[in-house]
N, C-alpha and C positions, 0 to 999 in steps of 0.2 A: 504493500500500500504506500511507504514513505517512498519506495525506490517510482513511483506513477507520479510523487508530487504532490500527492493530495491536499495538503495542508500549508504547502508554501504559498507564498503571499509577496514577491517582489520579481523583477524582472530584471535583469542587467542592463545596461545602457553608457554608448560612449556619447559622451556630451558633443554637442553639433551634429553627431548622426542620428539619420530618422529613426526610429525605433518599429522593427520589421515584426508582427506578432505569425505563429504558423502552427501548423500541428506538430510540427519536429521538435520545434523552440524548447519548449521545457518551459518550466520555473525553476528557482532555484533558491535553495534554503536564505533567511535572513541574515544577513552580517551585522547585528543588531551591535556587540564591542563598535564595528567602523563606522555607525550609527549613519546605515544607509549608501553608502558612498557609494558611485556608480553604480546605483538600485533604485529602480523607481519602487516604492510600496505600491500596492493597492487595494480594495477593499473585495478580499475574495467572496465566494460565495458560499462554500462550507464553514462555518466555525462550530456548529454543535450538532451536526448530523452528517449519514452518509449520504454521498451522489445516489440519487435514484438510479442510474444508469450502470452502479456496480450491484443494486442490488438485483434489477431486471437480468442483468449478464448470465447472477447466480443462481436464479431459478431458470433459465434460458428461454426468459423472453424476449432479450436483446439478445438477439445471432448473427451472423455474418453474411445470411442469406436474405438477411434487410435491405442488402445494397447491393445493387448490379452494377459495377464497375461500366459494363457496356452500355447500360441507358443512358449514361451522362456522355454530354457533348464531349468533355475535358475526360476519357477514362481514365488517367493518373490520379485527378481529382477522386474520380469514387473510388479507386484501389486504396487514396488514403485515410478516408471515410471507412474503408472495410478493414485497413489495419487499426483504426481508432478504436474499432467496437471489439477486433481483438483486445487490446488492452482494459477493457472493462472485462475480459473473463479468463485472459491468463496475465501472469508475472510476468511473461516473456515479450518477444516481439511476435510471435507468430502463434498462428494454431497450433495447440499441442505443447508447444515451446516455456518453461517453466512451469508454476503448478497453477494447477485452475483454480478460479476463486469459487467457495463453496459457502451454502449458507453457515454455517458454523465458525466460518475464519468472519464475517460479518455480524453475528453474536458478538464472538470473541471481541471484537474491534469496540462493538457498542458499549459492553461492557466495560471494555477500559476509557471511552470516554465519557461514561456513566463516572465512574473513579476520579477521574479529571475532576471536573466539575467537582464534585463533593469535595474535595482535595482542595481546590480552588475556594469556595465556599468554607469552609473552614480555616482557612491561612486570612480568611478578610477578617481585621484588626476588627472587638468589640465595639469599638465607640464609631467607627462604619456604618455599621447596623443603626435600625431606627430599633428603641428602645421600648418602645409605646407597641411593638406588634410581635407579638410573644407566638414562637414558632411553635406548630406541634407536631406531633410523633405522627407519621402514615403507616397503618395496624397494615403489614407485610403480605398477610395473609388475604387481606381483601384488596390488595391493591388493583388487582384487573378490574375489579369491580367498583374500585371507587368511582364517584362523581362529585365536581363541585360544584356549588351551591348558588355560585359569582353567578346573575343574569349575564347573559349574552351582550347584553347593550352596554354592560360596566366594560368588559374587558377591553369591545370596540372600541368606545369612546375613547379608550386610555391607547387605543394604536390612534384613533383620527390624530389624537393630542401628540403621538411620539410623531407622527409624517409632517403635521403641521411646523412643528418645532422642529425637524431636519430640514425641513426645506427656507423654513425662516432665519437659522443660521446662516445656510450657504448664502442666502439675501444680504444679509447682516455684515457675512466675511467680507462681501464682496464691497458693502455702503464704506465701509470703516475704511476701503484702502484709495478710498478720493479725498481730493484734497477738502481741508476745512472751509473755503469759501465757496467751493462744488455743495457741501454738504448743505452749508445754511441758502444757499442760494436754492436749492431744491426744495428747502423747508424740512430736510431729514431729521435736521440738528439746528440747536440755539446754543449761540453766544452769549456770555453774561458776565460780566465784571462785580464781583463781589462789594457791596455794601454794606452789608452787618453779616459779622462773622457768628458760629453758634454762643450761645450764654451757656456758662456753666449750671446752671439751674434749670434748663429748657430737656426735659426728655424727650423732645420730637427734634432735637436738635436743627434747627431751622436756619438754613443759609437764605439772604436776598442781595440778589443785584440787582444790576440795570442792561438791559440787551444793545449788544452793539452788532455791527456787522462789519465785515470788510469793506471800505471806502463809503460808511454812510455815514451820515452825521445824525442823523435820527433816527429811529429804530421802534416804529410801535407793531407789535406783534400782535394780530388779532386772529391767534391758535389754529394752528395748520393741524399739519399730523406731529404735534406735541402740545397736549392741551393738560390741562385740570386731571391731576389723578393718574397719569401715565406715568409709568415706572423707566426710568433713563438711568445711562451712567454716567459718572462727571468726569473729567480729565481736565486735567490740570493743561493752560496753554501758553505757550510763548509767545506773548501778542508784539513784544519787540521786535520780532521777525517782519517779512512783507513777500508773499504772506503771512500769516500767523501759523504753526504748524502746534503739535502736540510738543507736549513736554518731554526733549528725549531722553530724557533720566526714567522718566514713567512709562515711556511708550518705544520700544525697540522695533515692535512690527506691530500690526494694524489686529491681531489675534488679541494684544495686550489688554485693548482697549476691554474687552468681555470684562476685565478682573478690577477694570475702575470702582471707585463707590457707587453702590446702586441707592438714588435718591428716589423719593415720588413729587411729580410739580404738584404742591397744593395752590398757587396761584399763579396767572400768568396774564396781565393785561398794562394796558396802557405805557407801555416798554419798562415795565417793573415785572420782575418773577422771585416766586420766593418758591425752594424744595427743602426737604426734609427727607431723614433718615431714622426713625424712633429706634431702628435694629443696628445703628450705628455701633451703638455700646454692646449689644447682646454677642454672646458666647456660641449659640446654639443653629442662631439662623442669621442669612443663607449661606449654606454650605452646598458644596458640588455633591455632595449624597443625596440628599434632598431631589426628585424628578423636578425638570425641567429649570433647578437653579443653578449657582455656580459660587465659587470663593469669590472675595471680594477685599480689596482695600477698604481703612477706614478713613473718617478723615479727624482731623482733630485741627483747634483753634491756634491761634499762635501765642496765644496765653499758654496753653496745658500743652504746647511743643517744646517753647522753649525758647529764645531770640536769637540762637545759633543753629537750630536744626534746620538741614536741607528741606526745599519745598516736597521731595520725595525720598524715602527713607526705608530701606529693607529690616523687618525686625525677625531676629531668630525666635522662632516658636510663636510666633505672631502673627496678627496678619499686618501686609505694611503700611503706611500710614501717607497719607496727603495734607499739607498743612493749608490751612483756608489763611490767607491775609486778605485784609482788605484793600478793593486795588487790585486782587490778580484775578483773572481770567480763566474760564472754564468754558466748555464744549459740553454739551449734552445731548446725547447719542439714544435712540431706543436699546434697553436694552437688552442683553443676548439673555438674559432669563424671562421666563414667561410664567409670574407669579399666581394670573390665575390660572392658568394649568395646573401648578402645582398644588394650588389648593382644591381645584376639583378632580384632581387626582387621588389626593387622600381623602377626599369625600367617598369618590367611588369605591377605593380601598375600605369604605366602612358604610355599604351598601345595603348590608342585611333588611332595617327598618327605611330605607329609602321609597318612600311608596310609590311616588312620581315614578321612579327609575322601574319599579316592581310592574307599576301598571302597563309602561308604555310597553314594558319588555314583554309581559306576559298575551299584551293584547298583539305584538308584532308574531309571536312566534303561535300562538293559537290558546295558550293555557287560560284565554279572558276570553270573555265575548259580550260582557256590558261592563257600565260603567256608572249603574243606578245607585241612588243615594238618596238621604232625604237631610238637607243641611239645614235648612231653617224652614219658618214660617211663608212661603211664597205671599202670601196675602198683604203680610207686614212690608213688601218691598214695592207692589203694584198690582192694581186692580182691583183696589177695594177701601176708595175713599173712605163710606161712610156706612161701616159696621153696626149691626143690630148692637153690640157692647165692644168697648175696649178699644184700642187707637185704631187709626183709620191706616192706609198705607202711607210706607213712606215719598212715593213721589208725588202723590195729589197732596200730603199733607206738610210735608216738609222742603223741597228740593224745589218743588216750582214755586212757591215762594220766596226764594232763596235772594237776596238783593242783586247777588252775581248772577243771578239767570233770569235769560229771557226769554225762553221759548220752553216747551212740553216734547220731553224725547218724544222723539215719532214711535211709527211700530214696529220699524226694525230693530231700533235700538231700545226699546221695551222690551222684546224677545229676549235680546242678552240678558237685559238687565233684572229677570226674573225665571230666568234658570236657574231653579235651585234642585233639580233631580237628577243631575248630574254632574260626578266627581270632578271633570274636567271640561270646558266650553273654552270657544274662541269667539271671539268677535274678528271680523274683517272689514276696517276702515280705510278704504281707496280717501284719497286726497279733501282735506276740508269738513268729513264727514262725522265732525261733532265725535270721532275714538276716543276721546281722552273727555272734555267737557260732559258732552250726554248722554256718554253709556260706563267708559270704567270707573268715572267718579262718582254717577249714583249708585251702582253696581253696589261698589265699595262700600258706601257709605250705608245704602241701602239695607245689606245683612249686617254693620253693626248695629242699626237700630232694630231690624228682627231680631237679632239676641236681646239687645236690653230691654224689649217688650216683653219680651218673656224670661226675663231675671238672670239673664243668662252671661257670660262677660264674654268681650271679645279679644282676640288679638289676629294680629293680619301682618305679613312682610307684602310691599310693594316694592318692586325690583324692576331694574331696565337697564341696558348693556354700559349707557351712558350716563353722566354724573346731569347733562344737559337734558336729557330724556326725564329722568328721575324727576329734575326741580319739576316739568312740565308737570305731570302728574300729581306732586307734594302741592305745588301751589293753586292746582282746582280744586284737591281734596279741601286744604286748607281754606279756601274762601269760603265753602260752600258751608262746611264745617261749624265755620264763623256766625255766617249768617241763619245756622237751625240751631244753633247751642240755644239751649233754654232750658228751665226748670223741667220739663220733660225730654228734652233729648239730649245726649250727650254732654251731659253734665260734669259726667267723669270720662272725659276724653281723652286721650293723649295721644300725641301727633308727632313724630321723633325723626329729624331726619339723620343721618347719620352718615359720619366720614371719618376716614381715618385719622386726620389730624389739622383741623380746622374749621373755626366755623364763623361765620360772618360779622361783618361787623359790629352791626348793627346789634346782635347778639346778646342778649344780660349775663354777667356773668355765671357761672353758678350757684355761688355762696346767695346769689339776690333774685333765684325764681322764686315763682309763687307757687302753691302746687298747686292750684287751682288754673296756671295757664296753661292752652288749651298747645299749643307748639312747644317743641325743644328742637335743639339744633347741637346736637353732640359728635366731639372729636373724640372718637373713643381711646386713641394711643395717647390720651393726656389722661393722668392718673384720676385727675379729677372731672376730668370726662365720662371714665372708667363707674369712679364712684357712680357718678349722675343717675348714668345707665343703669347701673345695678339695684340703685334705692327706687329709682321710676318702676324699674321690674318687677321688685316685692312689694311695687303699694298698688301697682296696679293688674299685675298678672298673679302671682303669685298671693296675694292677698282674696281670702274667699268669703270676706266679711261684707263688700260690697260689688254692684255691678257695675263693670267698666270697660272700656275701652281701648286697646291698645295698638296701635298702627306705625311699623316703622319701615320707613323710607331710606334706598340705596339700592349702588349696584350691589350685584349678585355677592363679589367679595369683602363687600360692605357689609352685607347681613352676615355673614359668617364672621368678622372680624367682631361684629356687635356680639353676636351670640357667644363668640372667644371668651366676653367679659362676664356676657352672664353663667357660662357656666359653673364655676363655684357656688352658685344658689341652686344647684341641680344633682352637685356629688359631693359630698363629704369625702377630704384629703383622704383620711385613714381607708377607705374603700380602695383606692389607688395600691397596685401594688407595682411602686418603680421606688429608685432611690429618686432622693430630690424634693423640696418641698416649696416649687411653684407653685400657682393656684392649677389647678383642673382646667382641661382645656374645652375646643370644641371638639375636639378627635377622641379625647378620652368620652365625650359624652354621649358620640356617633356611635365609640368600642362598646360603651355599654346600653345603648339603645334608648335613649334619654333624647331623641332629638326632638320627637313631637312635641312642639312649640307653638302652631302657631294655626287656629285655625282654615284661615285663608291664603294663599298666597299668588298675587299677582304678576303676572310677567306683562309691561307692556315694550314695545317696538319688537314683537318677536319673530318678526320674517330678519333680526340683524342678531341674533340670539343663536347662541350654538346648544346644542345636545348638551354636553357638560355642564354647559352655566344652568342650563334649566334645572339640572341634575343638583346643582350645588344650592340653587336656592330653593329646589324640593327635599331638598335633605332633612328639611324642619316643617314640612307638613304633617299634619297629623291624617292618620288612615281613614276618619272620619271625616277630611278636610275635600277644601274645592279649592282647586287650582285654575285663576281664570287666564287669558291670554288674548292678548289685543296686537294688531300687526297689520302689514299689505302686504300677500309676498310678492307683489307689482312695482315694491319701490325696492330700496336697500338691503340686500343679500350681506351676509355674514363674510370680512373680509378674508378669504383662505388664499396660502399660497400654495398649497399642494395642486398639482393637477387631479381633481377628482376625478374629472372625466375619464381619464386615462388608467384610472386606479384599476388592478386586476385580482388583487387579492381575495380570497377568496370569503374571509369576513369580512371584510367590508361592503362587498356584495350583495352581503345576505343579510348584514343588519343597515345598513345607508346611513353611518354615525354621522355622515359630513354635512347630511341636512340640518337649515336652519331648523329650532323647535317648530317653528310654523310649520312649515313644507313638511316636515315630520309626520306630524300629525296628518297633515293634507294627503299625504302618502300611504297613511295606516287607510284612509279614509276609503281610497281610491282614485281621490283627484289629482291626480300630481304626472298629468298630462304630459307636459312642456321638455321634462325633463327625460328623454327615450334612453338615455345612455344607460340608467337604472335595469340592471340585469336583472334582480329582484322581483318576482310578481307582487304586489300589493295584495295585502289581506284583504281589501277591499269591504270593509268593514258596514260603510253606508251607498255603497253601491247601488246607484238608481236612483238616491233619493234627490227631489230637489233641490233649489234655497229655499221652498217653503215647507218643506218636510221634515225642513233639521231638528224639532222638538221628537221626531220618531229616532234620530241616530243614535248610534254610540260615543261617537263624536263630534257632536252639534258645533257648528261654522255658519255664525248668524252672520251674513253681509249688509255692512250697509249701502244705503244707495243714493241718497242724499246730498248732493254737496253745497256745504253755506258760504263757501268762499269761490268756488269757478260762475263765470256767466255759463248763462245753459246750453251757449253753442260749443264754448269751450268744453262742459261736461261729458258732452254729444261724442265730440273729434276724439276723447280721451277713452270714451268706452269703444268707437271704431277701433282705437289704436291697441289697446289692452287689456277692458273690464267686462268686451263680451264675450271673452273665454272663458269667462266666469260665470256665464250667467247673469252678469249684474249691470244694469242700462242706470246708469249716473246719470243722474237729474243735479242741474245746476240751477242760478237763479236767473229769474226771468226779469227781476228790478234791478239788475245791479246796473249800476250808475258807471258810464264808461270814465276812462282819465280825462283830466283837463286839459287842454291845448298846451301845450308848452311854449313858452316864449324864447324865441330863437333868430336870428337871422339867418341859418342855415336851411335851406332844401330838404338835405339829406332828412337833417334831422326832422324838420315838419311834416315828410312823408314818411318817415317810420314811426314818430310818436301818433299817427290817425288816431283821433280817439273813436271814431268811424268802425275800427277793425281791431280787431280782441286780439287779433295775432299777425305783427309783420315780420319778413324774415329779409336780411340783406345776406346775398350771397359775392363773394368776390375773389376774383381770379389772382389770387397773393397766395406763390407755393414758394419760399423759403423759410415759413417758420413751424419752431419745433415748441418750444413750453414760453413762450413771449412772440406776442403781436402788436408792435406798432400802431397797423390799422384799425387792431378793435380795441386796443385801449383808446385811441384818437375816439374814436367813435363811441365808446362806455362814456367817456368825459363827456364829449358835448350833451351827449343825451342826459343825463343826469342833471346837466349844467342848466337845461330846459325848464326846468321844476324847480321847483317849493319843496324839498324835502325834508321829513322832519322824522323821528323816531317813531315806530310804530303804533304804539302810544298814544301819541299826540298827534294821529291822520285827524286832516280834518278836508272831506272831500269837499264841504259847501264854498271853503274859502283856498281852495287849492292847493292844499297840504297835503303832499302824500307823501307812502314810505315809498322806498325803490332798494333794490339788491343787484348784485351781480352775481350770474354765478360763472365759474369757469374752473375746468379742471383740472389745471397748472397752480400751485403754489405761488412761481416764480411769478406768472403773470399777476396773482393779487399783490405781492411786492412791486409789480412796475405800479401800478396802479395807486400803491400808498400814497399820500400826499397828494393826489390828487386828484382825489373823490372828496364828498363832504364827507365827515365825521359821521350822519347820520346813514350814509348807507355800506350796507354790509356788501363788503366784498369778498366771496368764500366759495372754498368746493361745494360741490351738493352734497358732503354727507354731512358740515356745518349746515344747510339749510333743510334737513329734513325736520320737519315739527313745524318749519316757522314758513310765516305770508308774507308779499308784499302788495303792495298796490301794482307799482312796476316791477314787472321782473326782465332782465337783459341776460341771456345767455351768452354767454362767449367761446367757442371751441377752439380758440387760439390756433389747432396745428393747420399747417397748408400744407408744407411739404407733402409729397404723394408717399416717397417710403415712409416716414414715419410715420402719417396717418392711418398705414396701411397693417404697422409692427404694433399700433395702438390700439387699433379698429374693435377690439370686442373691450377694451378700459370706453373710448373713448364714442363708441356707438352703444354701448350695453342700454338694455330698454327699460331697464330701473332706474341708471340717472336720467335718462331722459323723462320718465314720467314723474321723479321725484322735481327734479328743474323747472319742468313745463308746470305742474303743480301749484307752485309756490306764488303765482300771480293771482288777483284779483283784478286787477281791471285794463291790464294791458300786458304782452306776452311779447317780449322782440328777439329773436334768432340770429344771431351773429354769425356765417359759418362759413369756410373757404370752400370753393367747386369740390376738392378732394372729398371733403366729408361727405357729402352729398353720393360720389361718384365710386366710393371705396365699394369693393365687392369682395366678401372675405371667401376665401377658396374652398371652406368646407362650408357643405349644406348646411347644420346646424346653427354655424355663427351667422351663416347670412339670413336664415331666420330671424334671429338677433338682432338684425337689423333691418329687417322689415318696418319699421313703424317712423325711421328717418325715410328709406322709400316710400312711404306712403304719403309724409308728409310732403317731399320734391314732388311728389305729383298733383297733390292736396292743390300744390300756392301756383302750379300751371307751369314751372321750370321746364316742363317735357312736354308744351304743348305748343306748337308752331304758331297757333293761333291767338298765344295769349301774351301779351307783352309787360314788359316789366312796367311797374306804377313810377319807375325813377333808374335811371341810371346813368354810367359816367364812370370819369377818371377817382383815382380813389384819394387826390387831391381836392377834390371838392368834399370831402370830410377834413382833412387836414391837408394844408397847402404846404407843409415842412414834409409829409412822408415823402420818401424818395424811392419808394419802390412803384416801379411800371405796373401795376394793377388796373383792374377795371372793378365796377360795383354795378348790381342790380338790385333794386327792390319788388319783392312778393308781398302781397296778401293773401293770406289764409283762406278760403273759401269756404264759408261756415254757414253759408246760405240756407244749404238744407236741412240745416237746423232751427 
């Protein structure tokens, strides 16, 4: 077997010659002393099993009469094809020639790498091991017959998370080895000059500067892809250079960077950020044993350094240290750990009472087949104003009252809102259509007042991928909240949002709540955050003397970080059997089956919600509980780097971990159409039934159809484009008040702002750019420049005040743009403007070049940003876009699907009709008489007539 190679793993190689690979080549053992030299490594394919192809040899299912040297074109070729498969069944070169391999020398073999492994496994140093997961004995005797007990979807979910994480490194390797003003200019990474170094009393230990950039003089950063709550690493930079580069005391190669301090931005606005480290100080975590984390540098102040120690410093038996002065400069990088992985990793590792995880698994594989329940009062939530005794419902009696509301959910969204005989429901809100306002917030609201009608107390996790997403939903609840609190309702409320390590300004502290207010805003990693939490918990969950309320707010690893604190009110230490006398965690509480927490638990934006996080924040469901879920899977898909489509494994095939939790479910369902690549047959669970059937499913998918922010011709064009695969015909509004004329001296611009046409589109013949455009920033400026814009807020359409946004989905190009847009309009990709409206909205697709549009075409045609973009307008929609976009044709079927709904639109505005001429066109000088690129421009209008 060693004399065949089996186990080698490098190839020789003379440096400048090509490296020839062949069936004669060989491999050849590792020179691991000459640490590689003249050997390339590579990553074999056997490390703990044998080739199929010796085991087929040895029962002689691979033979030599497999291949007829004679049918191939080349017969040298197939004669060496027919000595190859000799070698999988003798020692020798030939038939006959040395001894045959036999099942038994293939035992033999297993068995000793059976011994390996254990051998291996036993040499790994104790403190290695996770201490908290006490190994047990496998009884010898039943081992053929053993089974374990881990659902199918846990073990997936933890391969989705290992591919996702291998493919995000190699990303990662590759970001780290550009240069630093490549990086911030892409928006990868932020600059920051250090202004307040950590305090010695700060256990969130909080660093703040100010953001600079290469050759700016200003710098207001308004949160790309590094915002609020992302987890980055800092490195220390040389800004005396030009350019600035890393610090090369710290940084030798671009790998280094992984082992920087890993901080989290807790704030990041107005060219000020401030991060934090609470695990700074900590012994325990993150370490590289840990899944998905890695070692790390600390950093410490120049107080507790010292006024002589280097800015980077190697410590033996330590880890090494970054000293913060005020004044030096750091880089902040994504970083190469992937925290909540790791956490919903150990979540899945402690799945037993995971119900969520139980349900979905058992209803994918067949062991479920409903999912009836009886959670509360349905009566108490809608449909029954005014009762022969006892309160009336909550939506006639409480919620449309509400100061903050002006309308009576319709009756789509009363279906969701009074589903109470079902463990798990979704709602599906296409653009506009009152998701959050008039279905998940009375929802919410609604089953904790059926519990305290009936004496009963509530508690509920509200969770959503984004820290942005989250406010969305905390600040409806909240108003509504506000305005039904009274001597009958929610008197004993509590409303809790929660973060790792900060909380608003605005804020009381907590020595000076009331307990009688109805909000808290808790940083759990501050000890007296910590506290907060903990005393809220036993006065209002834990306490069975009165009835109450309890509701708390955050992403998924928020609830779990919240829960960390509470646990100690859930285990007594001495039950623990480890050395060490920290408090009880959330893992010990999951090992001992103590998570059911929490009656309700909400997921909203969950078409951007992956399996695992759903996993992580059902982990504190109770078996009695309802899990509700709000989402489009029409707009924003979960960001992965893995090729799924291409994935061939064979579990992953048969469990679909990489689906959003939406599309999940959608999947279990039977609808999940779109998606053909799915080898998988669908359980097809509600198969047949309609959208008005969903009260008959198993898994009820209320759709709304209503939209209170698009006009109706806009509604129309958007169910053409997308919502009538759904079944669902979007109704828009029939009053809405088009924009006001803009005041201009420009053409261009008074034929694109029409207040006449809901949607114009300027196409132009500029193919030299790639992530910046000239012509559409020229063009975003004047248009904006046209209006009255004012915070969203403060629209005021009678006296021509509107909001206006841009979207575009280059980073780099909202950098050209800084300084010069007003203050009030948001300049951002679309997944910063998913949730939010404007009056105007300006799309800009920046690329012209043909190759790059074409290497971009499913980022930069995909028909989720476009419906989430096109969305976002209320009373005027303008399309910025070069002929290439338009003109791209991706080469496989699938993707050109994909982009079906930009071809519809070029045909939509008459671009492809001889007969129909542009409303405006011309040199692209007449937008800007400084551009100097040879362009041409046309203007379309939408044709929305027949609607």
């Amino acid at each position: 077997m060693f004399d065949e190679h089996l186990f080698e793993n490098v190839v020789s190689y003379n440096q400048g010659n090509r490296v020839s690979f062949d069936l004669d080549s060989g491999l050849e053992l590792t020179e691991v002393g000459e640490n590689y030299e003249d050997q390339f490594p590579f990553a074999h394919r056997h490390t703990d099993d044998i080739p199929l192809e010796y085991i087929w040899g040895a029962f002689d299912e691979l033979t030599p009469d497999w291949i007829e040297p004679e049918s191939f074109d080349d017969t040298e070729k197939g004669q060496e094809l027919q000595e190859l498969i000799h070698r999988f069944r003798w020692t020798g070169d030939g038939e006959g020639e040395g001894r045959r391999f036999e099942p038994r020398h293939l035992r033999a073999l297993a068995e000793k790498m059976a011994e390996a492994v254990e051998h291996i496994e036993a040499s790994i140093v104790e403190w290695h091991k996770s201490s908290t997961v006490p190994k047990q004995a496998l009884p010898l005797d039943q081992l053929l017959e053993l089974e374990f007990d881990e659902p199918e979807l846990a073990l997936t979910s933890r391969e989705y998370m290992d591919l996702e994480h291998g493919a995000r490194d190699r990303q990662l390797r590759r970001d780290w080895r550009q240069s630093i003003p490549y990086r911030v200019s892409e928006g990868n990474s932020v600059l920051f000059r250090c202004t307040s170094t950590p305090e010695p009393d700060d256990e969130t230990n909080e660093i703040e500067g100010e953001l600079w950039e290469p050759g700016a003089d200003d710098v207001t950063h308004t949160e790309s892809s590094i915002s609020e709550g992302d987890w980055v690493v800092m490195t220390p930079v040389s800004d005396d250079q030009h350019p600035p580069i890393e610090d090369e005391e710290a940084v030798g190669k671009a790998s280094d960077i992984a082992r920087m301090p890993l901080v989290h931005v807790v704030e990041i606005e107005d060219g000020q950020i401030t991060v934090a480290a609470p695990w700074n100080d900590w012994d325990r975590w993150p370490r590289s044993y840990h899944d998905y984390l890695h070692n790390h540098h600390r950093y410490v102040s120049r107080a507790e350094a010292g006024p002589d120690a280097p800015r980077f410093q190697e410590i033996d038996g330590d880890a090494n240290q970054i000293v913060i002065d005020e004044g030096a400069s750091f880089i902040l990088d994504e970083a190469h750990d992937d925290v909540v992985s790791y956490h919903c990793s150990r979540a899945l590792g402690r799945s037993d009472n995971n119900h969520v995880l139980h349900w979905l698994n058992d209803l994918l594989t067949g062991d479920r087949e409903e999912m009836n329940t009886e959670f509360c009062n349905q009566n108490l939530i809608e449909g029954n104003p005014e009762p022969d005794n006892g309160p009336g419902s909550f939506i006639e009696t409480q919620f449309v009252e509400a100061e903050s509301i002006d309308n009576t959910p319709n009756e789509p969204q009363q279906r969701f809102i009074r589903e109470v005989d079902n463990h798990l429901v979704v709602v599906q809100g296409p653009p506009g259509t009152g998701k959050t306002s008039y279905t998940t917030t009375p929802a919410v609201l609604g089953r904790a007042y059926a519990f305290e009608q009936k004496d009963r107390s509530f508690s509920s996790a509200v969770s959503a991928l984004s820290h942005d997403a989250v406010d969305e939903v905390f600040s409806n609840v909240r108003a509504v909240a506000e305005d039904c609190r009274d001597e009958d309702c929610f008197q004993q409320m509590k409303l809790v949002r929660v973060r790792p390590s900060d909380i608003p300004d605005d804020a009381q502290p907590y020595d000076e709540r009331a307990d009688d207010q109805l909000v808290e805003h808790i940083a759990y990693h501050h000890d007296d955050g910590a506290q907060r939490l903990r005393d809220l918990y036993d006065e209002f969950v834990l306490n069975e003397q009165s009835t109450t309320q309890f509701i708390i707010f955050g992403p998924p690893t928020s609830i779990r970080g919240a829960v960390d604190k509470i646990a100690p009110l859930h285990i007594d230490i001495d039950e623990l059997e480890r050395d060490g006398d920290w408090d009880p965690t959330v893992w010990e509480l999951l090992e001992l089956e103590r998570g059911d927490l929490f009656d309700l638990a909400v997921v909203d934006e969950a078409s951007m919600m992956s399996l695992p996080q759903l996993f992580l924040v059902g982990a504190f469901l109770r078996d009695s509980g309802q899990l509700l879920l709000a989402g489009d899977h029409r707009q924003m898909q979960p960001i992965r780097a893995h090729g799924w489509e291409e994935e061939t494994r064979e579990t992953i095939e048969e469990t679909v971990p990489f689906l959003s939790a939406l599309d999940f479910i959608r999947f279990l369902k039977g609808d999940i159409e779109e998606m053909d690549f799915i080898e998988r047959e669908s359980p097809s669970l509600d198969e047949g039934l309609g959208t008005d059937e969903q009260e008959q499913a198993v898994l009820p998918i209320y759709p709304l159809d209503q939209s209170f922010r698009l006009p109706e011709p806009v509604a129309a064009l958007l169910t053409d484009l997308f919502y009538d695969q759904d079944g669902i015909e979007l109704g828009g509004l029939d009053d809405r008040d088009p924009i006001p004329e803009g005041d201009c001296d420009s053409a261009v611009v008074e034929e694109l702002t029409d207040p006449d046409q809901w949607i114009s589109v300027l196409i132009h013949s500029g193919d030299r750019d790639e992530r910046t455009s000239e012509i559409e920033s020229s063009l975003a400026e004047e248009v904006v420049n046209a209006f009255d814009v004012v915070e969203p807020d403060d629209e005021d359409i009678e006296n021509d005040q509107i909001s206006a946004g841009v979207v575009i989905p280059f980073t780099a190009q909202r950098d050209l743009l800084q300084g010069e847009l007003d203050d009030a309009v948001q300049a951002q990709t679309v997944e910063k403007f998913q949730g939010g409206e404007r009056d105007l909205i300006l799309m800009s697709m920046v690329a012209s070049e043909p190759g790059y549009v074409n290497l971009l075409s499913e980022f930069l045609l995909s028909p989720y940003r476009f419906n989430v973009a096109a969305s976002r307008m209320k009373r005027k929609l303008i399309i910025v876009a070069s002929e290439s976009i338009f003109q791209t044709s991706h080469p496989d079927a699938d993707r050109y699907e994909d982009q079906l709904a930009w071809k519809q639109l070029y045909q939509r505005i008459g671009a492809l009709d001889e007969d129909v001429e542009p409303a405006l066109e011309g040199p692209v000088q007449d937008i800007n008489p400084d551009l100097e690129e040879d362009a041409r421009f046309e203007i379309y209008h939408a044709d929305l007539n027949e609607y």
